[in-house]
MIROFI-49341 format. One record per residue (C-alpha): residue in one letter; x, z, y. Coordinates in pm, 1 decimal. Each point is the difference from the previous one (the first is absolute). Layout:
BEGIN
code=A | X=X | Z=Z | Y=Y
...
***
This chain:
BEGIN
code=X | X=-10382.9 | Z=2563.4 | Y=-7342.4
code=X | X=-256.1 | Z=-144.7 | Y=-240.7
code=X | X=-255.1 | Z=-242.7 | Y=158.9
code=X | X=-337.0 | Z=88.0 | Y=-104.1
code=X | X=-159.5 | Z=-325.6 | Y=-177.0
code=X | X=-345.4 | Z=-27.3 | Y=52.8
code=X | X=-53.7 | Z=-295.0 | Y=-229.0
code=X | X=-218.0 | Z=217.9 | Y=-258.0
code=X | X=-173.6 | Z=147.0 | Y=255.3
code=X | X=-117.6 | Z=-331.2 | Y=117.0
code=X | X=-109.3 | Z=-112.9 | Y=-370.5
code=X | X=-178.0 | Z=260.1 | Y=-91.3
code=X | X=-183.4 | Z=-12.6 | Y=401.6
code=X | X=-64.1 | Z=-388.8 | Y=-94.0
code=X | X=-179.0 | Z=109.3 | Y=-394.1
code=X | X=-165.4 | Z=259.5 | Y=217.3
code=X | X=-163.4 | Z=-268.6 | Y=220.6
code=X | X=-138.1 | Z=-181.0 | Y=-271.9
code=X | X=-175.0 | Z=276.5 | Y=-83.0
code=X | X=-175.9 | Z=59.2 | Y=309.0
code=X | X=-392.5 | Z=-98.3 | Y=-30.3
code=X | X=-4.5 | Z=-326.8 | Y=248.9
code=X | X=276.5 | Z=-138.6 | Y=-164.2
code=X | X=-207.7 | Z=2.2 | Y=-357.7
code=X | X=152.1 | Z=342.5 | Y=-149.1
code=X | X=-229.3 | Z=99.0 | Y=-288.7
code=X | X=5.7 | Z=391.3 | Y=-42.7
code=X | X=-154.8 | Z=-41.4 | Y=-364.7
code=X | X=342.2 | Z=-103.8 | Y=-100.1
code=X | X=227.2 | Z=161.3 | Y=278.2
code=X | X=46.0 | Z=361.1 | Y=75.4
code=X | X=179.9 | Z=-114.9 | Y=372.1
code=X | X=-358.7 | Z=-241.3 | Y=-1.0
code=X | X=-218.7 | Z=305.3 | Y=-95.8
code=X | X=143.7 | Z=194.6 | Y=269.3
code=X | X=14.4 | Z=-245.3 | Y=291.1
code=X | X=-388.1 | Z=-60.7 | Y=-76.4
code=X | X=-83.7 | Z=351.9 | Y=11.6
code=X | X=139.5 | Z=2.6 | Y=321.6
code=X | X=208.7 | Z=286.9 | Y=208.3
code=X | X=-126.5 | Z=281.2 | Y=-142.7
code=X | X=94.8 | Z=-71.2 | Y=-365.8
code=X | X=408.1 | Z=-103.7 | Y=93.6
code=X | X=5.9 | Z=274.2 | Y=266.2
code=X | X=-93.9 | Z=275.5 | Y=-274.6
code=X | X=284.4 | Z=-164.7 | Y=-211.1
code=X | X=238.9 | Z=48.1 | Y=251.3
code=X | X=-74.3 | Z=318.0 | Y=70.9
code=X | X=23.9 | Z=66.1 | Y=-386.3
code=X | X=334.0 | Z=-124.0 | Y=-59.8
code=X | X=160.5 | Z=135.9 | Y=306.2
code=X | X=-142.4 | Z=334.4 | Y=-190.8
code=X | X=168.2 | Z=-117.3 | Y=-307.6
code=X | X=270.5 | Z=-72.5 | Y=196.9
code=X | X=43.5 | Z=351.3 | Y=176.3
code=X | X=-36.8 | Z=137.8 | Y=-346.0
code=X | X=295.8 | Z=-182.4 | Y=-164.4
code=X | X=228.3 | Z=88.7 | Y=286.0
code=X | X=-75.5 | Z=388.0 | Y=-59.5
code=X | X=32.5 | Z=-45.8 | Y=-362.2
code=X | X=384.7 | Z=-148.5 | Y=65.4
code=X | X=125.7 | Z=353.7 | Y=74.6
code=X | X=-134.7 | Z=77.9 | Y=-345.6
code=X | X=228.1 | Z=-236.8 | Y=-158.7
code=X | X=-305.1 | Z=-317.6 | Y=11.0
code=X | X=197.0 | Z=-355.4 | Y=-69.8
code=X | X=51.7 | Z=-195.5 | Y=319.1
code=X | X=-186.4 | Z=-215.4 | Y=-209.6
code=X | X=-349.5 | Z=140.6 | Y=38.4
code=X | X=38.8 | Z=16.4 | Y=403.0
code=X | X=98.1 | Z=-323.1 | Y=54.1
code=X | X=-263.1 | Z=-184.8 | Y=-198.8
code=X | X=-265.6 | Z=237.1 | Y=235.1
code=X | X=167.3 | Z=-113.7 | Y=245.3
code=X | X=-40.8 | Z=-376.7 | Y=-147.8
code=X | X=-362.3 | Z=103.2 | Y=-2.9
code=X | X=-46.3 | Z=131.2 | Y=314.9
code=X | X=141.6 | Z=-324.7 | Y=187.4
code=X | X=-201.3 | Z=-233.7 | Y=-214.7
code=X | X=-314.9 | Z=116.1 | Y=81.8
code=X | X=126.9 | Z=61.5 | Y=371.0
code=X | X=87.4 | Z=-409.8 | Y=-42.6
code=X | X=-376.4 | Z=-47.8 | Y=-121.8
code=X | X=-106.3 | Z=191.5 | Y=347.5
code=X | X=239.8 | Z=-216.6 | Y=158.0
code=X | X=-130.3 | Z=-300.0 | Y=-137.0
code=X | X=-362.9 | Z=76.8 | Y=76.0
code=X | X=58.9 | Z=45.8 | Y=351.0
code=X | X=214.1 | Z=-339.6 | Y=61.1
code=X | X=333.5 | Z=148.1 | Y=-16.0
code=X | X=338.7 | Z=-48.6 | Y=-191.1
code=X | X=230.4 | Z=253.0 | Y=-124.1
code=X | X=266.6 | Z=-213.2 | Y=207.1
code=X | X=-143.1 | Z=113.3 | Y=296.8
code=X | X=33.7 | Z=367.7 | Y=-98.5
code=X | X=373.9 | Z=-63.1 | Y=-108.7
code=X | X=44.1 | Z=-99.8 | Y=369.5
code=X | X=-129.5 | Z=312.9 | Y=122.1
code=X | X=207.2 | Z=168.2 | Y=-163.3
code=X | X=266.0 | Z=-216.5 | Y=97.3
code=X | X=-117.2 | Z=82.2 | Y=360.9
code=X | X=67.4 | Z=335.7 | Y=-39.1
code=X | X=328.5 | Z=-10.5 | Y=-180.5
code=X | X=239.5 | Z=197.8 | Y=219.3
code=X | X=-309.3 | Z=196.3 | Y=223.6
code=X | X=-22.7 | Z=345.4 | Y=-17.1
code=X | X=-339.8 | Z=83.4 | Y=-117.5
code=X | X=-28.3 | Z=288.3 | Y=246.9
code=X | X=133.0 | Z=-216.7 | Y=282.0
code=X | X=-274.1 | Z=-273.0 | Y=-53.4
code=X | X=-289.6 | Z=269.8 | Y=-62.3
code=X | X=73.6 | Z=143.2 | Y=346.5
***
């Protein structure tokens, strides 16, 4: 069984903290800067964007669509989930260890 590294995870999360506003990220020369400073609203209709993208690309892999093109949405989709993440205070280590948490529950088991 592979052990899931979340060493990039973590790098990128650190860039993306520089970039927040208090900690002097300048969004005239950062596109994770621009977005932080607009606030919620601007990396929440990102999201929401990509995970479009992202639906999208799936379909378009019964069609014969590289793997390729679904797994950079998904790239996408999880960076500017990380951005959201990093605006509100929180790591993407902390999200690997909820998914850890759940590792072996059955998802109807833990909704009921």
């Amino acid at each position: 069984m592979n052990t899931f590294n979340t060493d990039v995870l973590a790098r990128i999360a650190d860039v993306l903290e520089t970039r927040l506003p208090k900690n002097g990220g300048d969004p005239s020369t950062s596109y994770v800067a621009k977005l932080l400073h607009k606030g919620p609203d601007a990396f929440l209709k990102k999201i929401g964007e990509e995970a479009t993208e992202t639906v999208m690309a799936a379909k378009d892999m019964q069609y014969g669509m590289p793997d390729s093109k679904l797994l950079y949405e998904v790239a996408d989709l999880w960076f500017h989930t990380m951005i959201a993440l990093t605006h509100y205070g929180l790591r993407p280590e902390q999200v690997v260890a909820e998914l850890a948490r759940r590792e072996g529950v059955s998802g109807i088991e833990e909704k009921s």
